[in-house]
N, C-alpha and C positions, 0 to 999 in steps of 0.2 A: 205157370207151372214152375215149380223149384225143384233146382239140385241142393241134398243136404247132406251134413258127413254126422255121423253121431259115433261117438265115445262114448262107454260106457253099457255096452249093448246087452250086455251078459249078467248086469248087473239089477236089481229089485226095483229103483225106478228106471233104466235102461231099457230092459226088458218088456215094460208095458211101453213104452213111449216108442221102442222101436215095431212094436205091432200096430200102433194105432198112424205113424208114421205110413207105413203100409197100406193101410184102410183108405190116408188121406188123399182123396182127390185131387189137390193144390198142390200133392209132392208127385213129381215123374220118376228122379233117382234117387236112390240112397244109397249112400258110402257107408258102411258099419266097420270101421276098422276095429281089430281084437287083436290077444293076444294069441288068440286060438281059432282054429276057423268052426264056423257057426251053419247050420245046415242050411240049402238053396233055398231061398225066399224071395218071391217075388215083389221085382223092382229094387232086388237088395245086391249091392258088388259088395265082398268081403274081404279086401286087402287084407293080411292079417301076419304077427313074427310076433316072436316072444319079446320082444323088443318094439311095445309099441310104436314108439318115436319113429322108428325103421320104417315102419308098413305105413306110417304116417309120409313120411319124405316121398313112397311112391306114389304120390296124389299128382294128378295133371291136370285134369279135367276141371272148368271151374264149378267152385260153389256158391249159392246162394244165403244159404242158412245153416249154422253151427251147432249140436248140439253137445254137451260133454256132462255124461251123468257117473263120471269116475271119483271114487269116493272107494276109502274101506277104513279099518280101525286099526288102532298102537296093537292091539291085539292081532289080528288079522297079519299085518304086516311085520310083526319081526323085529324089529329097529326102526329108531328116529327116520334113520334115512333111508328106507321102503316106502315109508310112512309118504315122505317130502316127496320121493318120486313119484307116489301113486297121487298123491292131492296135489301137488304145486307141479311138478315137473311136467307132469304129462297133460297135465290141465291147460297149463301154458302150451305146449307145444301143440295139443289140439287147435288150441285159437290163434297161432302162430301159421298155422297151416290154411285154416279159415281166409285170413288177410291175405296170404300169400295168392290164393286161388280167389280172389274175390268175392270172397262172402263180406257181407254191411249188415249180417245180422248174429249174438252168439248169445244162445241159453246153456247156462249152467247152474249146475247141484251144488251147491254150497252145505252151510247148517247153522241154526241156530246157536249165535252166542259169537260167529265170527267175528274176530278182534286181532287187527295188524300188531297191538299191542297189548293183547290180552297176557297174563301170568302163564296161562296154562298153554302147552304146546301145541294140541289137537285145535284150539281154539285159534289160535296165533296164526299155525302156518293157514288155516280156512280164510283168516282175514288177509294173508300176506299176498295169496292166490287171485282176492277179489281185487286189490290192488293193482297188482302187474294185471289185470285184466282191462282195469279202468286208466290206467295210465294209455292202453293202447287206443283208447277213442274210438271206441266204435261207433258207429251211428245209433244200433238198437243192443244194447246190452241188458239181458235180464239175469237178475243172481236171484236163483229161490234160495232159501235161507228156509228147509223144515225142521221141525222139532223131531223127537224119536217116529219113525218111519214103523210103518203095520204095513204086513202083507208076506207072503210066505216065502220064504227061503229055504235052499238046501239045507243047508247048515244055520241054524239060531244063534244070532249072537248074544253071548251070555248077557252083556249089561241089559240087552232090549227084552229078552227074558224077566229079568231079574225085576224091572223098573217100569216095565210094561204097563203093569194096574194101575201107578201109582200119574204118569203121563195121561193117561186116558180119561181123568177127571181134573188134569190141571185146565186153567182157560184160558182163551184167547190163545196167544201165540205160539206156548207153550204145552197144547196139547196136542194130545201127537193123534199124525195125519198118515191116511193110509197113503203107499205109495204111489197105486194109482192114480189119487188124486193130484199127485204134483205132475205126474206124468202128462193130466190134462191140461191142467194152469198151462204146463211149459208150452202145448201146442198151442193152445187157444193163443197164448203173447205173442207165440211165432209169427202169425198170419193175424192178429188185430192188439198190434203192442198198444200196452195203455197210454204210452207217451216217448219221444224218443230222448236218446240217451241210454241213461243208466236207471235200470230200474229193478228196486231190492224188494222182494215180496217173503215175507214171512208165514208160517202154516196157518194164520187163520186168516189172511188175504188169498193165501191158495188155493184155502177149503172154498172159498167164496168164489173165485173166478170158475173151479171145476163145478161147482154147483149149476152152473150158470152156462156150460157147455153143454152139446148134445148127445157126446160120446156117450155109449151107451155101455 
């Protein structure tokens, strides 16, 4: 049985990962830290402060396995440095917390095109985040890497609007995956990683592992 912490609860793949989380028989506890707190769910504790990193620190109890599906847009966030806190900073300090409490396992939401030294910034800091994650050496580190994300939201973001048709008939890696489906891949590595180390899966190795689970 595993204790897990997930990041990202509130969010499109978050959201499904932390229900099927729920579901799973191999998890006992779940940590969901937020920024806000999140209604009583069983098997769920919700530390939770406007101040991620904060509700992060009150962790004690150990963990076994990491989840962090925080991610938003240049849009969404306001500034460069929103931006860096919402993808890099808290990303890191998710899996700074992991280590701390003993977790040897961390899945994270990345995106397709992550590049430590990519031109574009949204791309850059994605890659910069995968970095400081693999510098940390984990035992089982999986980075999904999806292409544009389907699946419904409060609020529509304009480009995934916009670009939506155009994704839905690119191939291979570049067509875009609904979010549940990553939400699956992500369990499914959790409890049968395809290899250990570092392992980068892109949307149509995602589509392929959730094809291949039972979730329903």
């Amino acid at each position: 049985m595993s204790r897990v912490l997930i990041t990202g609860a509130t969010g499109l793949i978050g959201g499904h990962l932390l229900r099927m989380l729920i579901d799973e028989p191999q998890v006992s506890h779940i940590v969901a830290a937020t920024r806000r707190p999140v209604p009583p769910m069983n098997k769920v504790t919700n530390p939770y402060d406007l101040q991620l990193s904060d509700a992060l620190t009150q962790l004690t109890e150990p963990l076994d396995i990491v989840f962090c599906c925080l991610g938003t847009t240049m849009r969404e966030a306001g500034s460069k440095e929103a931006f860096v806190l919402a993808d890099y900073t808290l990303v890191v300090d998710t899996a700074i917390t992991g280590l701390r409490l003993g977790a040897k396992q961390m899945l994270v939401v990345s995106a397709i095109g992550a590049n430590s030294k990519s031109p574009f910034f949204y791309n850059r800091v994605k890659g910069e985040m995968e970095a400081a994650l693999i510098a940390q050496d984990w035992p089982h580190l999986t980075i999904a890497r999806p292409s544009m994300l389907l699946g419904h939201r409060e609020s529509q973001r304009f480009n995934e609007s916009l670009f939506a048709p155009l994704f839905k008939i690119m191939p291979g890696k570049w067509k875009s995956i609904e979010a549940r489906d990553v939400a699956k891949a992500m369990l499914h590595e959790a409890f049968s990683p395809s290899h250990d180390g570092v392992n980068i899966l892109d949307s149509r190795q995602l589509r392929e592992i959730a094809a291949r689970t039972a979730i329903s």
